[in-house]
C-alpha positions as CSV (number, residue, x, y, z in Angstrom):
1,X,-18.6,11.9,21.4
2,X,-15.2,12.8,20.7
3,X,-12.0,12.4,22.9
4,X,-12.3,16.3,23.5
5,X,-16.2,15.8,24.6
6,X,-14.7,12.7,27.1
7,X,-12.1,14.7,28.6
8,X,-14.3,17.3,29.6
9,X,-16.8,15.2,31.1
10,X,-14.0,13.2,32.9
11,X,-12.8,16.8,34.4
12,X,-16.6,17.6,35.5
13,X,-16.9,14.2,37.0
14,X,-13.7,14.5,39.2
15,X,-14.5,18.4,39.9
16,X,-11.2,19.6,39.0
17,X,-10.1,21.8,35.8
18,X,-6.9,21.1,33.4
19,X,-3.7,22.5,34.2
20,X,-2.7,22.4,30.6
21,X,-1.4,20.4,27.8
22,X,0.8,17.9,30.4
23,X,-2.7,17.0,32.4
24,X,-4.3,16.6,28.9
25,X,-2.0,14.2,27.6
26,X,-1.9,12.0,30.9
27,X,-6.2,12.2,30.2
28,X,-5.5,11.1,26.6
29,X,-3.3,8.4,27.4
30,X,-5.9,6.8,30.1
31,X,-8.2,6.9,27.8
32,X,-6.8,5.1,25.0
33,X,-5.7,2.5,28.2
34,X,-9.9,2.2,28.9
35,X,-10.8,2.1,24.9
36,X,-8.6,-0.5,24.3
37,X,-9.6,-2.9,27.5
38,X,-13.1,-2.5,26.3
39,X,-12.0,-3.2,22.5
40,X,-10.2,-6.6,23.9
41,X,-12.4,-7.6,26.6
42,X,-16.1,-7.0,25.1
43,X,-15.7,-5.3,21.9
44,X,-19.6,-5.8,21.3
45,X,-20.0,-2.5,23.8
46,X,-18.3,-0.5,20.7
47,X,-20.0,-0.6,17.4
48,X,-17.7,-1.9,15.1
49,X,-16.2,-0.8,11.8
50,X,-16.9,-2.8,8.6
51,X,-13.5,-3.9,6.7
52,X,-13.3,-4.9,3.0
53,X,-10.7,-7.3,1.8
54,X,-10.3,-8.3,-2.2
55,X,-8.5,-11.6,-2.6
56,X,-7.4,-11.6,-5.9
57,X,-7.3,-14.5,-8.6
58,X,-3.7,-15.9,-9.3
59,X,-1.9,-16.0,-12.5
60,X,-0.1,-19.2,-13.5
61,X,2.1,-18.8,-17.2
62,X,1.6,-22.0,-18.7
63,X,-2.3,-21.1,-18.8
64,X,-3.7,-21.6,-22.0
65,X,-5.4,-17.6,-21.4
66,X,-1.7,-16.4,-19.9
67,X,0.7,-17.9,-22.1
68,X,3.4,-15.9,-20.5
69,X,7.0,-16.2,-19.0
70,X,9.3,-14.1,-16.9
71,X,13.1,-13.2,-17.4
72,X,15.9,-11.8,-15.4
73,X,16.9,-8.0,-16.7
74,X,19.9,-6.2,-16.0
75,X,18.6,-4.8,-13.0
76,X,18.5,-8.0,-10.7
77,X,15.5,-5.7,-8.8
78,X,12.9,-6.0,-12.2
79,X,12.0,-8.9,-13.9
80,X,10.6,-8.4,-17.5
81,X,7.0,-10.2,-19.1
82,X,7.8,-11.9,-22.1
83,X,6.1,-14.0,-24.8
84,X,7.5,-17.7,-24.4
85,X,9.5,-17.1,-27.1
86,X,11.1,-14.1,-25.6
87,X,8.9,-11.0,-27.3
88,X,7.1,-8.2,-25.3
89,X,4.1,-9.3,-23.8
90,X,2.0,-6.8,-26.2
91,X,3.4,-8.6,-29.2
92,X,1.5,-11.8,-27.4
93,X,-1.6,-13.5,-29.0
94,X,-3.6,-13.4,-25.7
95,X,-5.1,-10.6,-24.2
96,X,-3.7,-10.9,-20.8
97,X,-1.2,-8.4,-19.9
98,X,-0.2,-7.8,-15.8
99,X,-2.2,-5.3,-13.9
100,X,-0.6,-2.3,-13.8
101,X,-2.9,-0.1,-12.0
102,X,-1.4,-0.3,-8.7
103,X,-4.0,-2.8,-6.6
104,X,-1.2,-6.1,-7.2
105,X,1.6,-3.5,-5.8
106,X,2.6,-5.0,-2.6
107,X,-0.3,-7.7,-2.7
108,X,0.5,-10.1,-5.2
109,X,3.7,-12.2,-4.9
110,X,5.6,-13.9,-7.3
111,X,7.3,-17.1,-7.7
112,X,9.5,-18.5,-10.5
113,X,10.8,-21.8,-11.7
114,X,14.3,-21.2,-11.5
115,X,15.4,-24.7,-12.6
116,X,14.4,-28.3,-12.1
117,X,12.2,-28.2,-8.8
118,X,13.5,-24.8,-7.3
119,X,11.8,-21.9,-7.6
120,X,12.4,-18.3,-6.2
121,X,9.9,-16.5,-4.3
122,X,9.5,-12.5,-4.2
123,X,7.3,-10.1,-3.2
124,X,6.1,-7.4,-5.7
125,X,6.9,-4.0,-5.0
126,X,5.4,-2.4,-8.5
127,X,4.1,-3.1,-11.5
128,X,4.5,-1.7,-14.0
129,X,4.7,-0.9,-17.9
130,X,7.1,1.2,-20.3
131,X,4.9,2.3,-23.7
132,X,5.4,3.2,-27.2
133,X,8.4,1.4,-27.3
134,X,8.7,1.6,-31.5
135,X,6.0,0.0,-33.6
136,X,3.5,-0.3,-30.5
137,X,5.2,-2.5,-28.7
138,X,5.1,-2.3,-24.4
139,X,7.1,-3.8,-22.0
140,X,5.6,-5.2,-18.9
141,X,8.1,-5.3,-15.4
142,X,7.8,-5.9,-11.7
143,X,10.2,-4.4,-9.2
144,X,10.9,-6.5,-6.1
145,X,11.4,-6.4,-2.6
146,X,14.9,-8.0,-3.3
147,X,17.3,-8.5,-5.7
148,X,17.2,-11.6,-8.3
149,X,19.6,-14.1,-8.1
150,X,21.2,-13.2,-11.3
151,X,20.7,-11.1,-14.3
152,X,20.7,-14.2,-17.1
153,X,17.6,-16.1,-16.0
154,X,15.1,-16.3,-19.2
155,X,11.7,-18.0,-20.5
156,X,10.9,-18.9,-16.6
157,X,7.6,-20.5,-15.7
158,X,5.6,-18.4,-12.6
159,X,2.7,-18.3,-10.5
160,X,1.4,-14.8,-9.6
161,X,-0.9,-14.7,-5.9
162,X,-2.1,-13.4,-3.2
163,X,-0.8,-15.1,-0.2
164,X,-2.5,-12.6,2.5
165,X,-4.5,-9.9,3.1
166,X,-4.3,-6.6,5.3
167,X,-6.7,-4.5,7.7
168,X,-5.7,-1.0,8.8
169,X,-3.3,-0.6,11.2
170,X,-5.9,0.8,13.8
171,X,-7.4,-2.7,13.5
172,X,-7.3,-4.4,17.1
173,X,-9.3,-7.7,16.6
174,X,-11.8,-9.3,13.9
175,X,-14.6,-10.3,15.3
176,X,-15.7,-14.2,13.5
177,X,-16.8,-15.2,11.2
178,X,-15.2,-13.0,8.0
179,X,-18.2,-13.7,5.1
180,X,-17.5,-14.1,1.7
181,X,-19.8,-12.0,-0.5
182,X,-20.6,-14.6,-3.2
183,X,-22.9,-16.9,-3.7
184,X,-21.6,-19.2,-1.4
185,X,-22.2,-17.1,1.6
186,X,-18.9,-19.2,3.2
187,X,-18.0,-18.7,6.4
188,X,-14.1,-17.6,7.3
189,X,-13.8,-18.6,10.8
190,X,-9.9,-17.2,13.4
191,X,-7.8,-20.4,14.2
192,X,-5.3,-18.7,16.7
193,X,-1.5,-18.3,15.1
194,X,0.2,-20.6,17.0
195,X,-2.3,-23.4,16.0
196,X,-1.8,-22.1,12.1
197,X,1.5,-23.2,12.6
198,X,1.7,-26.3,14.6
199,X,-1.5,-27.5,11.8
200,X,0.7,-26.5,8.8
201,X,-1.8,-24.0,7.3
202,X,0.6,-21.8,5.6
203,X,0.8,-21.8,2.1
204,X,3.1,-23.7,0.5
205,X,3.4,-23.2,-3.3
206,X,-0.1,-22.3,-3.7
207,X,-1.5,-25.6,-2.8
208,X,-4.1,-23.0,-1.5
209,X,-6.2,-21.4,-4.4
210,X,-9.9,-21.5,-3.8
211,X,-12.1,-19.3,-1.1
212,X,-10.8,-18.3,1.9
213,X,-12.5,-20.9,4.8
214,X,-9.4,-19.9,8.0
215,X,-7.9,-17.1,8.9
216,X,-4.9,-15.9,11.8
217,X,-3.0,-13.0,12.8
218,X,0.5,-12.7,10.9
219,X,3.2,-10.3,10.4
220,X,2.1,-6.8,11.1
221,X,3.2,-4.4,8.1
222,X,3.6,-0.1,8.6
223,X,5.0,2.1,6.4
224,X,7.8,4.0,7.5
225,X,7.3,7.5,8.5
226,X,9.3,10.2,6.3
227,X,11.8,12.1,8.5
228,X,12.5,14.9,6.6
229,X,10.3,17.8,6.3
230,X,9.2,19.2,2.5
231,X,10.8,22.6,1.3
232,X,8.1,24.9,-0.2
233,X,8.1,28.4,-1.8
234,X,6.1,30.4,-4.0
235,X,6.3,30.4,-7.6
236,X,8.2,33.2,-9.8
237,X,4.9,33.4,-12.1
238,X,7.4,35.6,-14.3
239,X,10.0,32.7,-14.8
240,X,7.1,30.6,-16.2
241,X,5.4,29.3,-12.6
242,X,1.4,28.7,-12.7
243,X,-0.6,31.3,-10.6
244,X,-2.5,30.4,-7.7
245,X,-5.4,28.2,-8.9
246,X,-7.6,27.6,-5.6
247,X,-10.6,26.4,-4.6
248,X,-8.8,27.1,-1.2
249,X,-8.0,30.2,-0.7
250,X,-4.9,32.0,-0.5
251,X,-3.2,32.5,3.0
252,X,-0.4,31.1,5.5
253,X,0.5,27.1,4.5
254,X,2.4,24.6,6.2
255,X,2.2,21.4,4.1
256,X,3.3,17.5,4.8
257,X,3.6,14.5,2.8
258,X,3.1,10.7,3.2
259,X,4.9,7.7,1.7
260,X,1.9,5.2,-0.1
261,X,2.6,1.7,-1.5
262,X,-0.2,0.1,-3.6
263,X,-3.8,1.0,-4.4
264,X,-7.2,-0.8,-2.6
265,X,-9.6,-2.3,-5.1
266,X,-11.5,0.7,-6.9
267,X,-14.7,-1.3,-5.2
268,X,-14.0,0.2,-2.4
269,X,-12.8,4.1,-2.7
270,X,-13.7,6.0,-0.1
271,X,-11.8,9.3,-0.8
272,X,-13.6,11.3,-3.8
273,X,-10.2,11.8,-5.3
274,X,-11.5,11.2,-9.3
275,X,-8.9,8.7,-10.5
276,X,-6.9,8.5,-7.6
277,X,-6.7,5.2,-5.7
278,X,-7.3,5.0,-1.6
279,X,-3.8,3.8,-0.7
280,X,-3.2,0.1,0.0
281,X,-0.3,1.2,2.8
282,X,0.2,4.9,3.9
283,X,2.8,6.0,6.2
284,X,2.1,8.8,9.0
285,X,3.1,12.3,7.9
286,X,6.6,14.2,7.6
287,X,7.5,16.9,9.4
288,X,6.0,20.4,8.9
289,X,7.4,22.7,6.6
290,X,8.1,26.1,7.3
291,X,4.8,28.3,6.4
292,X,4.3,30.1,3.5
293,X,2.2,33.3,3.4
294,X,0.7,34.5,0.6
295,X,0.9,38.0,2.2
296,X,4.7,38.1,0.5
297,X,3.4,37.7,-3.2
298,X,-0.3,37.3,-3.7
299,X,-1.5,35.1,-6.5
300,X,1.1,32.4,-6.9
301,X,1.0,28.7,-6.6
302,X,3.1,27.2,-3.9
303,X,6.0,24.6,-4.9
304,X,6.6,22.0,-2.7
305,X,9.6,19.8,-3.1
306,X,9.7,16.6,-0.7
307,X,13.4,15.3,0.2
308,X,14.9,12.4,-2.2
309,X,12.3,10.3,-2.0
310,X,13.7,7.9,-4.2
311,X,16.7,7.6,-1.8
312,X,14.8,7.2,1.3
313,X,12.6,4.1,-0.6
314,X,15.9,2.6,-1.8
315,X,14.8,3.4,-5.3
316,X,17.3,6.1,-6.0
317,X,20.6,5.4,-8.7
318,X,23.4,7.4,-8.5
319,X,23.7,9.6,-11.1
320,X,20.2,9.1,-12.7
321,X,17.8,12.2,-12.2
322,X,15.5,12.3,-9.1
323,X,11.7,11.7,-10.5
């Protein structure tokens, strides 16, 4: 039964009809009150939904199968994979390279031996790689959710890892215990946040690094919702633009985008997208565009060009193209 199905019965129950879309929200809003008493209060009454979480392996660079090191670029927001004499990690005699398909964007964290006893902690924002750089040779970056302390730093020691995981957002409680599928069958069992903190069970230089046996409620992570809507248009198929190309058929568009950080696990895709990764985070849509009819020129593809993106991510660099 869907919200629509509920609000109709609710109508028929009191013997009244709606008045319109004022009376309808009020409806909706009393029933999201009632859903979510029920979800808190006995949430075995609702069937619940099954969540997936993959905790991934961390990387240390003195491993004998790493043999890696990180360096300080110009850029303080990138650090560069070296060798640990300095080369490009494709020039290295190992086969490990950093995973640059989008599931450690966001998830993975990394920390570096700055000097001595201090190290520098960051969260990855990308990861990424720059090709063909002459005689085979690819670089190997991550871009961070702040700057570095410096631009100089080289041949640093780090730990790659995984210090949490995420639900969705629509996620209201877990219900005990989380199971590991291995072949330990362990047990993850809620210790309430405050406790986490009063027991010292947050990580602390990854003194934590085998299964998962605790887990509490932290910080709660959205992405931010794009304010600007997209511009769209139809292509001048004389000027060089591609015709209209389907399967859906031609006709009056509005169109919207998202912001997406990250990839999940290609374990668990859910969207048949081909090679396209469910999201890790997705923000809630821009505004509408203005519609576009195909009644005005039949047979060409629509171009749609979202605001400065790059800008509005704090990616964008003054005079450098937008991508």
């Amino acid at each position: 039964m869907n919200r629509v199905d509920l609000r109709t019965r609710l109508y028929r129950l009191r013997a009244i009809d709606s008045s319109g879309t004022t009376q309808d929200g009020r409806m909706n809003e009393l029933m999201n009150v009632a859903l979510q008493e029920f979800a808190s209060d006995i949430p075995e009454a609702l069937v619940p939904d099954e969540e997936h979480a993959v905790v991934l392996a961390p990387v240390q660079g003195t491993d004998a199968t790493i043999l890696a090191r990180v360096a300080a670029t110009a850029d303080r927001w990138v650090l560069r994979f070296t060798t640990p004499t300095g080369g490009a990690m494709s020039t290295s005699t190992v086969a490990w390279r950093p995973i640059v398909d989008g599931t450690w964007d966001g998830i993975m964290h990394i920390e570096a031996n700055v000097t001595g006893d201090t190290w520098a902690r960051r969260q990855s924002r990308e990861w990424w790689s720059v090709p063909d750089l002459g005689a085979g040779v690819t670089d190997f970056y991550v871009t961070l959710d702040r700057p570095w302390r410096n631009t100089t730093d080289t041949a640093m020691n780090f730990w790659i890892y995984q210090p949490e995981v995420f639900t969705r957002a629509n996620v209201m409680r877990i219900l005990a215990p989380m199971k590991i599928y291995d072949s330990t069958r362990q047990q993850v069992w809620p210790v309430d946040t405050g406790g986490s903190y009063r027991q010292d069970m947050f990580d602390f230089r990854r003194t934590t690094r085998s299964r998962p046996y605790r887990f509490w409620r932290n910080r709660f992570f959205q992405m931010p919702t794009p304010t600007e809507a997209p511009t769209v248009a139809l292509s001048t198929i004389a000027g060089g633009g591609a015709a209209w190309a389907g399967p859906v058929q031609e006709g009056t568009f509005t169109v919207r985008y998202t912001f997406v950080w990250g990839n999940k696990d290609p374990e668990w895709q859910t969207a048949d997208y081909g090679t396209v990764l469910d999201p890790q985070w997705e923000s809630a849509p821009s505004p509408a565009s203005a519609a576009i009819n195909h009644a005005d020129s039949a047979g060409r593809s629509i171009v749609i060009s979202p605001e400065n993106i790059e800008a509005m991510t704090n990616f964008f660099i003054t005079g450098q193209s937008v991508g």
